[in-house]
MARTILO-35578 format. One record per residue (C-alpha): residue in one letter; x, y, z. Coordinates in steps of 0.1 Angstrom, whole numbers, padded with zeros to 4 digits, always signed. Layout:
N
[r "A"; [X; Y; Z]]
...
END
This chain:
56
[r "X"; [+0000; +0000; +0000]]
[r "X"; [+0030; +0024; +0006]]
[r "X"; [+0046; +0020; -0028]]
[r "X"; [+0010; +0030; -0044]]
[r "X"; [+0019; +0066; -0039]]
[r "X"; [-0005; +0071; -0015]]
[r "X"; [+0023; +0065; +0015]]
[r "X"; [+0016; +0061; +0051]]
[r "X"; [-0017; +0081; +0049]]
[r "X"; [-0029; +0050; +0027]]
[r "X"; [-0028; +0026; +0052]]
[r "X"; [-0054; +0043; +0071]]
[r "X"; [-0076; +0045; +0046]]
[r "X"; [-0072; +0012; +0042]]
[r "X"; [-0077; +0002; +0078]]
[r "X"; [-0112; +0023; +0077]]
[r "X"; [-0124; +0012; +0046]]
[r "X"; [-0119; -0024; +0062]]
[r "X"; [-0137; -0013; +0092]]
[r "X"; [-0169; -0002; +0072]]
[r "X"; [-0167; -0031; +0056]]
[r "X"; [-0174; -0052; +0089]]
[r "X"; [-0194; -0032; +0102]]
[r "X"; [-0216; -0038; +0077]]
[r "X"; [-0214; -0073; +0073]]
[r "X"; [-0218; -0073; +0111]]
[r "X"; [-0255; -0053; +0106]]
[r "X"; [-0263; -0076; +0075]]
[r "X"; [-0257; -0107; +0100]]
[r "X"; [-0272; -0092; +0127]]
[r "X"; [-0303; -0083; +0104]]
[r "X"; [-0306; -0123; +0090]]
[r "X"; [-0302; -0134; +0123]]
[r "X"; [-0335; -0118; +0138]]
[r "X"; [-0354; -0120; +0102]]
[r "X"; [-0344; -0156; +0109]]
[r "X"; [-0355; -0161; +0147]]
[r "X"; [-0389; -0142; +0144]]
[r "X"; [-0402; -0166; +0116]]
[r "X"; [-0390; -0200; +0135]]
[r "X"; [-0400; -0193; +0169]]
[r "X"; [-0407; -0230; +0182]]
[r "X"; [-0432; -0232; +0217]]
[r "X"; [-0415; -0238; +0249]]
[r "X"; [-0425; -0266; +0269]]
[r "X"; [-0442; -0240; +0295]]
[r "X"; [-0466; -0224; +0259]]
[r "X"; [-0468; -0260; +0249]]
[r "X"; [-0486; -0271; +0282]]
[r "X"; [-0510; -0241; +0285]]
[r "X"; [-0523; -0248; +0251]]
[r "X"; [-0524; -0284; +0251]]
[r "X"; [-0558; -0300; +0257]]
[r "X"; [-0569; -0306; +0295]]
[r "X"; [-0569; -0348; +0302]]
[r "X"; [-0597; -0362; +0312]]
END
């Protein structure tokens, strides 16, 4: 990155334009993940009971 012509200066651009980059990958992943859990939520055993017929 130095012998570009840009010189030191380039590595920090560089080292932000890497950081933007995971920060957005982070968001993207973070988006998936509750798009994701909201359309798979399974009942827990305590839902499962309340709605599960009474025996007689």
């Amino acid at each position: 990155m130095i012998n570009t012509g840009l010189g030191l200066a380039g590595t920090a651009w560089i080292g932000a334009a890497f950081g933007v980059a995971h920060m957005g990958s982070v968001l993207l992943d973070r988006h998936l993940t509750r798009r994701h859990e909201a359309g798979t939520e399974e009942p827990t055993a305590v839902s499962a009971l309340e709605h599960a017929p009474a025996a007689s």
